[in-house]
LOLO-976033 format. One line per field, with one value per residue (C-alpha): residue in one letter; chain; residue number from 1; x, y, z. Coordinates in Angstrom, 2 decimals, always signed. Layout:
// residues N
aa: (a/...);
ch: (A/...);
i: (NUM/...);
c1: (X/...);
c2: (Y/...);
c3: (Z/...);
This chain:
// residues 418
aa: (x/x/x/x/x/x/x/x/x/x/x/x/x/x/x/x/x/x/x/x/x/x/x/x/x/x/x/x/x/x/x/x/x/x/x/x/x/x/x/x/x/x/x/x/x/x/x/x/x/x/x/x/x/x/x/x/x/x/x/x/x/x/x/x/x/x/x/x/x/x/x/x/x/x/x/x/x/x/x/x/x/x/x/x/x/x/x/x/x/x/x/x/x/x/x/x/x/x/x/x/x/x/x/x/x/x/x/x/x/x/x/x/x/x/x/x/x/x/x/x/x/x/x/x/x/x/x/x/x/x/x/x/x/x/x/x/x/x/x/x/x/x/x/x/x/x/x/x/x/x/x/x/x/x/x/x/x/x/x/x/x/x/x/x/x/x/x/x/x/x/x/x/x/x/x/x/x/x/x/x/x/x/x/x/x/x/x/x/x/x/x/x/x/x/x/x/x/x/x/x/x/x/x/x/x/x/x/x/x/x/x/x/x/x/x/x/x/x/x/x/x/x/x/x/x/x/x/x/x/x/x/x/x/x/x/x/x/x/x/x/x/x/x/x/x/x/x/x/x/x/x/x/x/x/x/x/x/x/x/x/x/x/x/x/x/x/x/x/x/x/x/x/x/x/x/x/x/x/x/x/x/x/x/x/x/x/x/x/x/x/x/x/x/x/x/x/x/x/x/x/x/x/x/x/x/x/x/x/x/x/x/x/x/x/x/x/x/x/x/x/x/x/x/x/x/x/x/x/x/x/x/x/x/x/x/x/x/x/x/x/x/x/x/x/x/x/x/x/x/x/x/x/x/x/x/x/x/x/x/x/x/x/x/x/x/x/x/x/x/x/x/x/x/x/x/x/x/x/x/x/x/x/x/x/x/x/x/x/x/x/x/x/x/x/x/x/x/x/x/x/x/x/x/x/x/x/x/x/x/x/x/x/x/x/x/x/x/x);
ch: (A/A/A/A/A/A/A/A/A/A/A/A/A/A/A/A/A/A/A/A/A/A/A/A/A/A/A/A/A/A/A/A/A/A/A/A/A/A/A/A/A/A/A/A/A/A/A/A/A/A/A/A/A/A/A/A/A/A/A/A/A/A/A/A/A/A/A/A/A/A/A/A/A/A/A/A/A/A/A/A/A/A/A/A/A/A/A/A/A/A/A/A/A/A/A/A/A/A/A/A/A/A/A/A/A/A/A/A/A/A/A/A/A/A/A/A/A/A/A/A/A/A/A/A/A/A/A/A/A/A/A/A/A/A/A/A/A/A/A/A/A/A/A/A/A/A/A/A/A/A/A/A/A/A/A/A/A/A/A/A/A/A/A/A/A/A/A/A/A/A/A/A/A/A/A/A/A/A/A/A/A/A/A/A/A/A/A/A/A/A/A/A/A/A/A/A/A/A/A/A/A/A/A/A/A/A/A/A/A/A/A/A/A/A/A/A/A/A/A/A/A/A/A/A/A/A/A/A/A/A/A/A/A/A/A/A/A/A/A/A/A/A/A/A/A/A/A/A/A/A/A/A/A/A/A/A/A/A/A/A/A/A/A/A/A/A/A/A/A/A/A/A/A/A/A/A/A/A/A/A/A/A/A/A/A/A/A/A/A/A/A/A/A/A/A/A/A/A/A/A/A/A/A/A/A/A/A/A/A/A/A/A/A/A/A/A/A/A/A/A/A/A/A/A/A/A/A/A/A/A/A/A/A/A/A/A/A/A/A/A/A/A/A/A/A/A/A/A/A/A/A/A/A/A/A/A/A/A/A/A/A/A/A/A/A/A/A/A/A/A/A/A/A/A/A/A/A/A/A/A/A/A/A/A/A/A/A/A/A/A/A/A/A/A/A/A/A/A/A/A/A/A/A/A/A/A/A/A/A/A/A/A/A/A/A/A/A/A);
i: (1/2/3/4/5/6/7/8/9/10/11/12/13/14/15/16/17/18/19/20/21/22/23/24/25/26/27/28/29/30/31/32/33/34/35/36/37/38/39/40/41/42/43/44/45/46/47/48/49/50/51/52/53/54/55/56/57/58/59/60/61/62/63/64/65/66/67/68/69/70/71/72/73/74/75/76/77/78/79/80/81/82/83/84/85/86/87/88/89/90/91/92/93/94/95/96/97/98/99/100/101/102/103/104/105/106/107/108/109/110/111/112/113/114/115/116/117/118/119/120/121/122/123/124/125/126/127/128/129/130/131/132/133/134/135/136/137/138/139/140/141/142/143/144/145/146/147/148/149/150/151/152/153/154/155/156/157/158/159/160/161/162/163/164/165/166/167/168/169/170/171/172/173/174/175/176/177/178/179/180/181/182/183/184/185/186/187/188/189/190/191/192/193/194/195/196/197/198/199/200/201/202/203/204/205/206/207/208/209/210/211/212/213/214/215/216/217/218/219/220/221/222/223/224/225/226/227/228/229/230/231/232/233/234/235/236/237/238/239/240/241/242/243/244/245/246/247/248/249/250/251/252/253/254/255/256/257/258/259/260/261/262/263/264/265/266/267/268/269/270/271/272/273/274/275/276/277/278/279/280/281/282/283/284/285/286/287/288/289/290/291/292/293/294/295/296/297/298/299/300/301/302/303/304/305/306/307/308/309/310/311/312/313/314/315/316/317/318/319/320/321/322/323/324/325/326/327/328/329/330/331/332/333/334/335/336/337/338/339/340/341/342/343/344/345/346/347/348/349/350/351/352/353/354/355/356/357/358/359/360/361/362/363/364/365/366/367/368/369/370/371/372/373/374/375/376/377/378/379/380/381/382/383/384/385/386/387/388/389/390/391/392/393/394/395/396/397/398/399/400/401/402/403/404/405/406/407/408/409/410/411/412/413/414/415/416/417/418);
c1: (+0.98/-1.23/-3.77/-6.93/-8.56/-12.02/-13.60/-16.05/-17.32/-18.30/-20.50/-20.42/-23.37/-25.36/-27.92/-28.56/-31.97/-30.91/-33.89/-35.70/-32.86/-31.40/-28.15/-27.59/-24.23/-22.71/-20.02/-18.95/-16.08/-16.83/-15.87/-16.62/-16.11/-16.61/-13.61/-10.46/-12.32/-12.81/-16.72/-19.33/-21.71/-24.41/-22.86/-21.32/-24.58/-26.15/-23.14/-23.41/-27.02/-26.95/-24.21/-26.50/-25.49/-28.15/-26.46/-24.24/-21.88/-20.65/-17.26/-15.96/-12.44/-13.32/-16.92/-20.30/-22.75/-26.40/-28.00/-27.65/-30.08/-28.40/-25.68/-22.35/-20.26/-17.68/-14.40/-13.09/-9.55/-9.57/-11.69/-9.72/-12.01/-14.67/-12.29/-12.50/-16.21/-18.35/-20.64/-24.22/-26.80/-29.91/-33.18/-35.62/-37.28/-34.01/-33.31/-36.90/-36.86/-33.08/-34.40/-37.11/-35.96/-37.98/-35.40/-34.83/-37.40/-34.81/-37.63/-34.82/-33.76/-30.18/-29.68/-28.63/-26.11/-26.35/-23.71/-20.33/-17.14/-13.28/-11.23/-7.83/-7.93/-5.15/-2.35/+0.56/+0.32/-2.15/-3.58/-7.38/-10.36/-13.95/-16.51/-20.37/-23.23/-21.64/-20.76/-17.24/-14.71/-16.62/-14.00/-11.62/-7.91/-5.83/-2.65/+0.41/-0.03/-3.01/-5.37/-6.50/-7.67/-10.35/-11.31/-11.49/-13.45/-15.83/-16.15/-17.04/-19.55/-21.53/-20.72/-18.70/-15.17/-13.18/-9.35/-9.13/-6.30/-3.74/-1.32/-0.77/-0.04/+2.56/+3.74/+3.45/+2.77/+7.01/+7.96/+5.01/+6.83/+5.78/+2.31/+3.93/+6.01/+5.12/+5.48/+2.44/+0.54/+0.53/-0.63/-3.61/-4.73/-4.46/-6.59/-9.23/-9.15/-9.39/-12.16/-15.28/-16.65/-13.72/-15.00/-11.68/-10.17/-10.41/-8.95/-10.14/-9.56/-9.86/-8.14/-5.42/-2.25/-1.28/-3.32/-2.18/-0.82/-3.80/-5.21/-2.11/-2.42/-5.61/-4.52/-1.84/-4.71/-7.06/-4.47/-3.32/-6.99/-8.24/-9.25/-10.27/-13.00/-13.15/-12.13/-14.08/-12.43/-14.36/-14.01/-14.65/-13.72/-12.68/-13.81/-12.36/-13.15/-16.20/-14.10/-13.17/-16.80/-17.27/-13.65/-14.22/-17.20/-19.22/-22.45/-24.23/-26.90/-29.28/-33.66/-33.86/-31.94/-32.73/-29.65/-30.42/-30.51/-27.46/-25.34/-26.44/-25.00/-21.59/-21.34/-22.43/-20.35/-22.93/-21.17/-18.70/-15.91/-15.81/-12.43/-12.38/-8.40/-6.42/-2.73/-1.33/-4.62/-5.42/-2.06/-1.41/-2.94/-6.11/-9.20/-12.70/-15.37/-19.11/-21.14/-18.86/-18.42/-20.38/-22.23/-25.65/-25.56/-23.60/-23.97/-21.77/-21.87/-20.40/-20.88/-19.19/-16.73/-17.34/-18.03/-19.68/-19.91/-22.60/-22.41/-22.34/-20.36/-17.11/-14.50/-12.31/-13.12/-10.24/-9.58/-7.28/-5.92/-2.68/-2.57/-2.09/-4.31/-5.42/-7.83/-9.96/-13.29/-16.95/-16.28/-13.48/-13.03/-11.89/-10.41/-8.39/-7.28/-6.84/-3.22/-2.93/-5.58/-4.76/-8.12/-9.71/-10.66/-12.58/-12.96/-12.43/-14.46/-12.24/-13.79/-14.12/-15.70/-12.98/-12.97/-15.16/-14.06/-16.12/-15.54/-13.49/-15.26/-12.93/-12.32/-11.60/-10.60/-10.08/-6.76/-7.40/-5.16/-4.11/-1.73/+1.76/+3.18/+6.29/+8.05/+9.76/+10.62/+8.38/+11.69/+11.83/+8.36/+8.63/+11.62/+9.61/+6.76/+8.78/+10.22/+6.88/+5.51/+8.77/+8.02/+4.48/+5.03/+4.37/+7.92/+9.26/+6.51/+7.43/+11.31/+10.55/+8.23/+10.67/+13.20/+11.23/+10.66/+14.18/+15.50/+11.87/+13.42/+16.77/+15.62/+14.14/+17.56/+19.31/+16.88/+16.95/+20.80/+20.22);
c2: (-26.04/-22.83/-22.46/-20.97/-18.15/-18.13/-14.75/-13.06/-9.84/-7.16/-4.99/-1.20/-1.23/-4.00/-1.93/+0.02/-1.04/-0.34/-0.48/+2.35/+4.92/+7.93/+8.94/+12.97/+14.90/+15.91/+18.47/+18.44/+20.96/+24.40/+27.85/+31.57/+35.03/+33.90/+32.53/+32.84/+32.21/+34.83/+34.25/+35.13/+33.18/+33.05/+32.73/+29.97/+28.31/+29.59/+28.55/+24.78/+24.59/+25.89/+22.53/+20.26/+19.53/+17.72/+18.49/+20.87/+21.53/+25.18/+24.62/+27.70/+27.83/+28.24/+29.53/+27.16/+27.03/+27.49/+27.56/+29.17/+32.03/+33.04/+35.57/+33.62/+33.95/+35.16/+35.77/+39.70/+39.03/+35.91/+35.72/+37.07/+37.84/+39.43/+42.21/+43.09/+41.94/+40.87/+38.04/+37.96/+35.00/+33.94/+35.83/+33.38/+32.90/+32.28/+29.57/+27.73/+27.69/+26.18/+23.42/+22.55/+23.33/+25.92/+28.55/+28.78/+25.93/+23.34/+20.95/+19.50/+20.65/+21.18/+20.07/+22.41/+20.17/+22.68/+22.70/+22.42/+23.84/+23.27/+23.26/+24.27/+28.05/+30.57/+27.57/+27.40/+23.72/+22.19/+20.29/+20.74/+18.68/+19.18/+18.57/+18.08/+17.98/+20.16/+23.64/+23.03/+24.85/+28.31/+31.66/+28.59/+28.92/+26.08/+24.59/+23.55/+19.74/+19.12/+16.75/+15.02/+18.15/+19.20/+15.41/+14.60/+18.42/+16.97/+13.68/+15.05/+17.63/+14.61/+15.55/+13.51/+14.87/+13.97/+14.53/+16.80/+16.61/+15.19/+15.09/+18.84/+18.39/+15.44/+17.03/+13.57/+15.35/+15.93/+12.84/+10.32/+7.98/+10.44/+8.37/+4.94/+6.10/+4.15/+7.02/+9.07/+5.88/+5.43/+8.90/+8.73/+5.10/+6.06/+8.72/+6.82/+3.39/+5.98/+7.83/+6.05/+9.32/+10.24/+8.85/+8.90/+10.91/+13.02/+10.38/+13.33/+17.34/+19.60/+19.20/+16.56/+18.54/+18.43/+15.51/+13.03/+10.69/+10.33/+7.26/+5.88/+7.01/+5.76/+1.87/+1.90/+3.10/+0.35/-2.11/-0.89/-1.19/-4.61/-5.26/-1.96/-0.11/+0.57/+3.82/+5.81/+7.41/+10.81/+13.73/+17.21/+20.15/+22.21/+25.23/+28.98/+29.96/+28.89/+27.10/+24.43/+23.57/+19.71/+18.74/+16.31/+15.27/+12.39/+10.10/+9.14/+6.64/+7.26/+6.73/+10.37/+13.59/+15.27/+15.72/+12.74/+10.32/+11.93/+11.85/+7.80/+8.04/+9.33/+6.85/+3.79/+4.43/+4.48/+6.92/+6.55/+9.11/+11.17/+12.70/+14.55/+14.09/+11.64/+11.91/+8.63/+6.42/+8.90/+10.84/+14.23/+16.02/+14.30/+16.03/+14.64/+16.33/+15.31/+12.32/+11.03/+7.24/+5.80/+2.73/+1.80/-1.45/-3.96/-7.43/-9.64/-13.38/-14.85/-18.30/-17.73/-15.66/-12.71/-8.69/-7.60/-3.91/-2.44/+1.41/+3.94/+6.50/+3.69/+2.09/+0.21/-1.28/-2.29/-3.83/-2.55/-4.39/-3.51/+0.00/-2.65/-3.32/-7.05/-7.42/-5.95/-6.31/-5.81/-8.85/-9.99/-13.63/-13.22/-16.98/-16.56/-13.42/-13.95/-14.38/-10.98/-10.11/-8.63/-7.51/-5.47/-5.22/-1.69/-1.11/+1.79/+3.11/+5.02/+6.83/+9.96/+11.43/+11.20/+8.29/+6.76/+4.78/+2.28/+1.83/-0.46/-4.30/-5.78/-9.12/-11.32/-15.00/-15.60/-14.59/-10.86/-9.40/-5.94/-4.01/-3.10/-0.84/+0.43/-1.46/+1.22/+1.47/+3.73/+5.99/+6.17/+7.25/+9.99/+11.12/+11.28/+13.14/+15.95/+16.53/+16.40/+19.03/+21.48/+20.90/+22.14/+25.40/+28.52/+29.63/+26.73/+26.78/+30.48/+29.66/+27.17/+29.24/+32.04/+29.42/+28.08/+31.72/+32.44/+29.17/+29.68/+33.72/+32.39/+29.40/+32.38/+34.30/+31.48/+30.63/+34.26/+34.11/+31.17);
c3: (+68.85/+69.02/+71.51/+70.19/+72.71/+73.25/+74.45/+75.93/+73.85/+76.24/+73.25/+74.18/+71.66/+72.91/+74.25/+71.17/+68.93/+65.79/+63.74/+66.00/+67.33/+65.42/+65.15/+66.27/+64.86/+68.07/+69.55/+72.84/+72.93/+71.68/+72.59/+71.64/+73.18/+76.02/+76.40/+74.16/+70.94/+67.64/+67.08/+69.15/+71.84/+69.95/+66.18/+67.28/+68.32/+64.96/+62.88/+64.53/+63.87/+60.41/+60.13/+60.77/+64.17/+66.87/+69.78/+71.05/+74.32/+75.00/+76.78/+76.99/+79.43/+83.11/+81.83/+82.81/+79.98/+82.08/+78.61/+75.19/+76.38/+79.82/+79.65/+80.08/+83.37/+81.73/+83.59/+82.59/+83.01/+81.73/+78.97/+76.48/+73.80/+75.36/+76.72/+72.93/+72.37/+74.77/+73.98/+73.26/+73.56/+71.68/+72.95/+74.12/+71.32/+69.20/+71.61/+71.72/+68.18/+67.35/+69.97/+68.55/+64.78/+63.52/+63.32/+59.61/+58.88/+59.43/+60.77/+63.27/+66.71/+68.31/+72.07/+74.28/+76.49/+79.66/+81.98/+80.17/+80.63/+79.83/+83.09/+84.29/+82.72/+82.25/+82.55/+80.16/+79.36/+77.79/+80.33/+79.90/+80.99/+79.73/+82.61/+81.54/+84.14/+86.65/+88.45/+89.35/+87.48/+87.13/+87.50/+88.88/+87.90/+87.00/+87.92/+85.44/+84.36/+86.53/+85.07/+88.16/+89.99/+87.48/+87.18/+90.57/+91.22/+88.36/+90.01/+93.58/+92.00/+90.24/+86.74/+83.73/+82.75/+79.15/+78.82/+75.71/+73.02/+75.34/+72.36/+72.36/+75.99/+75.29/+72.18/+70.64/+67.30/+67.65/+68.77/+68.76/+70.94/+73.66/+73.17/+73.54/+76.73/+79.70/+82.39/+80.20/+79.38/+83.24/+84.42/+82.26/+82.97/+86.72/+86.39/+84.05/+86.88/+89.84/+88.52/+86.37/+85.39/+83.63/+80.45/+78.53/+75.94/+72.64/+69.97/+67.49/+68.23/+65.41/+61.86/+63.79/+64.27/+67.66/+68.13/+65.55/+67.72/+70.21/+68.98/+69.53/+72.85/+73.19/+71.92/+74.66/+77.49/+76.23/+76.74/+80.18/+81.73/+80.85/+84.47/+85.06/+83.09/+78.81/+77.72/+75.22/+72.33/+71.78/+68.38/+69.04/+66.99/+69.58/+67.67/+68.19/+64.35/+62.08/+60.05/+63.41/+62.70/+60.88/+61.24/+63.90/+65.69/+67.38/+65.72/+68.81/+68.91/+70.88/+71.18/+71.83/+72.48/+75.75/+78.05/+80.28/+76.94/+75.92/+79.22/+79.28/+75.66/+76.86/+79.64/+78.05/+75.01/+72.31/+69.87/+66.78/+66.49/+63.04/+61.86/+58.47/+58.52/+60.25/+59.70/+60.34/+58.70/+55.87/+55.30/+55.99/+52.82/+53.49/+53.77/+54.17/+52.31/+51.96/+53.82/+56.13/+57.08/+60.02/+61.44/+61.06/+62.53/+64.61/+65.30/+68.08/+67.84/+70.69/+69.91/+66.17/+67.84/+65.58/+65.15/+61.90/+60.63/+58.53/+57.43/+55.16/+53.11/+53.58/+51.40/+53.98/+57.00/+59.20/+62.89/+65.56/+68.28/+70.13/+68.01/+64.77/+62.39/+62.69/+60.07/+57.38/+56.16/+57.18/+59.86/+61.78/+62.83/+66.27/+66.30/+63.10/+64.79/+68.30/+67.88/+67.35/+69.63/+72.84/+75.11/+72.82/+69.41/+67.46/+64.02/+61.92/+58.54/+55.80/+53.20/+51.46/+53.73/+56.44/+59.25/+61.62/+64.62/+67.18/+70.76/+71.84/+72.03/+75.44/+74.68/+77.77/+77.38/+80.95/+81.62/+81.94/+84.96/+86.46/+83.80/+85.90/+83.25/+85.51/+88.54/+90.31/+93.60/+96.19/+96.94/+92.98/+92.77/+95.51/+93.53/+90.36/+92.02/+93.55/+90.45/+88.76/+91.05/+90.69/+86.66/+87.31/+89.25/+87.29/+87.73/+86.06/+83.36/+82.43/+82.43/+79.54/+77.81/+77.55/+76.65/+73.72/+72.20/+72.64/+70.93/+67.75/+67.38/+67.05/+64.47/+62.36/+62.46/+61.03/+58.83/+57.39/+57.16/+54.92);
């Protein structure tokens, strides 16, 4: 006989009024000239607002945004792009008047979310760390494969830190059970339990290449920290070209938009994640165009055991728990599902627009517990780490590069011949 689980919803959106906040279209990972990107400082700014967007991040690599009218610290040996064009910034009155909206008569500000950066510059692998709300990272080279250095740096300085597209890092786009594999799974949940202002990951990056399988990775983090914390799921389009701009992005909820409101935002979790394509839910010719699906309201009923969605611009509505698909439907019955249940449960919106995805809601009927996802031996794991840090120097870094454009030239050769 089944036993039917009983559990506790812990709401990421509980504290949200509904009927009086607004929802803001947000970017948190953007880049220019200032950096490695093709558009300039302050065309990027001017391209975002002209979007639509509310609020805005500046995270150019190993470059502190002190506001969209300072003069970025740009690093000249580093910075790629501005070696060929240096970047300009708004004058002050360009900048008063995107914040408060009447640059072009648009009648609606943009946020200026001062004091962004992506960390762990001029590295070979991918493995990149937005900080918000801090200093650290400024001029600061990175190291191969580090992604607790610029988290813990972020964490010590008082600021908030995001793992960006760590697909493209695991090359899970090639083999997605890279995602599933418990030795990855494990290096990002220790990260996420050992520091709380890590807030979690990019589910969404851009127009979902290299990052296709990050949601996956994302189910398999939410399920390995039960007992320790929730895990957002964040959508940035990590933008180097105007046309990066409105392929993914973040609805945040929210009473205001100043940066304090906003940083309570990213902690508390009271955002949805927008993707105009989505590979494995929307197929890979997919392409979102016009309104895009989101939530406008959300309503927990712990005595009825339920969750029930209510939105816009949506066709499907479906519920994910385990990385499977559970349910569908505007409300899911979490008795008639909690044999598929495990301790969380978040909902997705498909429609034309692209998709929209909720926090997770952590379910806990009692029997939560600390996730072991390897049992290996402490001489195993000292094994495993010396190998990891050999795999991380620059001279074994460069040795695969090489490698890789050795085997891609001869792959063209051949494919010539043919």
């Amino acid at each position: 006989m089944l036993t039917l689980r009983k559990f506790k919803i812990i709401n990421p959106y509980a504290g949200v009024d509904w009927d009086s906040w607004h929802h803001y279209k947000t970017n948190l990972h953007t880049h220019s000239t200032a950096s490695d990107a093709q558009v300039d400082f302050s065309d990027m700014i001017k391209a975002y607002y002209d979007a639509g967007f509310d609020i805005l991040a500046m995270t150019d690599h190993g470059v502190v945004n002190h506001g969209w009218n300072q003069k970025p610290r740009r690093i000249p040996v580093l910075s790629v792009s501005s070696i060929i064009k240096k970047p300009t910034w708004l004058s002050d009155e360009e900048y008063s008047a995107i914040l408060d909206g009447t640059y072009k008569n648009r009648g609606r500000g943009m946020t200026d979310l001062r004091y962004g950066i992506e960390i762990n510059t001029a590295v070979f692998t991918k493995a990149h760390v937005n900080g918000f709300f801090t200093e650290y990272g400024q001029g600061l080279v990175g190291h191969e494969n580090d992604f607790e250095g610029p988290v813990k740096g972020v964490a010590e300085s008082g600021g908030l830190s995001v793992i960006n597209h760590p697909g493209d890092w695991l090359e899970s786009y090639v083999d997605v059970n890279h995602a599933h594999e418990k030795k990855n799974v494990e290096l990002f949940a220790d990260i996420l339990k050992k520091y709380p202002s890590c807030l979690g990951i990019e589910a969404f990056n851009r127009i979902d290449t290299v990052t296709c399988a990050d949601r996956i990775l994302w189910d398999e983090l939410l399920s390995s920290t039960p007992s320790g914390r929730n895990v957002w799921g964040f959508a940035n389009s990590d933008a180097h070209v105007l046309s990066d701009i409105d392929t993914s992005f973040m609805d945040f909820v929210l009473p205001d938009r100043t940066e304090q409101t906003v940083r309570r935002g990213m902690e508390n979790g009271t955002f949805f994640s927008i993707g105009r394509r989505a590979v494995y839910e929307l197929g890979k010719d997919f392409v979102g165009e016009g309104e895009y699906p989101t939530v406008t309201r959300i309503t927990v009923n712990e005595d009825e055991q339920s969750i029930s969605i209510e939105g816009k611009n949506y066709n499907r509505v479906q519920w994910i728990s385990n990385g499977k698909i559970i349910a569908e439907g505007e409300k899911i019955d979490l008795i008639a599902a909690s044999q598929n249940i495990g301790c969380y449960v978040r909902a997705q919106l498909l429609g034309k627009g692209g998709i929209c995805l909720t926090q997770a809601f952590v379910l806990d009927d009692g029997n939560m517990h600390e996730v072991t996802l390897r049992n290996i031996t402490p001489q195993q794991r000292k094994i495993e780490r010396a190998e990891d840090k050999f795999k991380s120097t620059r001279f074994y870094v460069l040795g695969q590069e090489i490698s890789r454009e050795i085997a891609y030239r001869k792959r063209r050769r051949q494919e010539k011949k043919k």
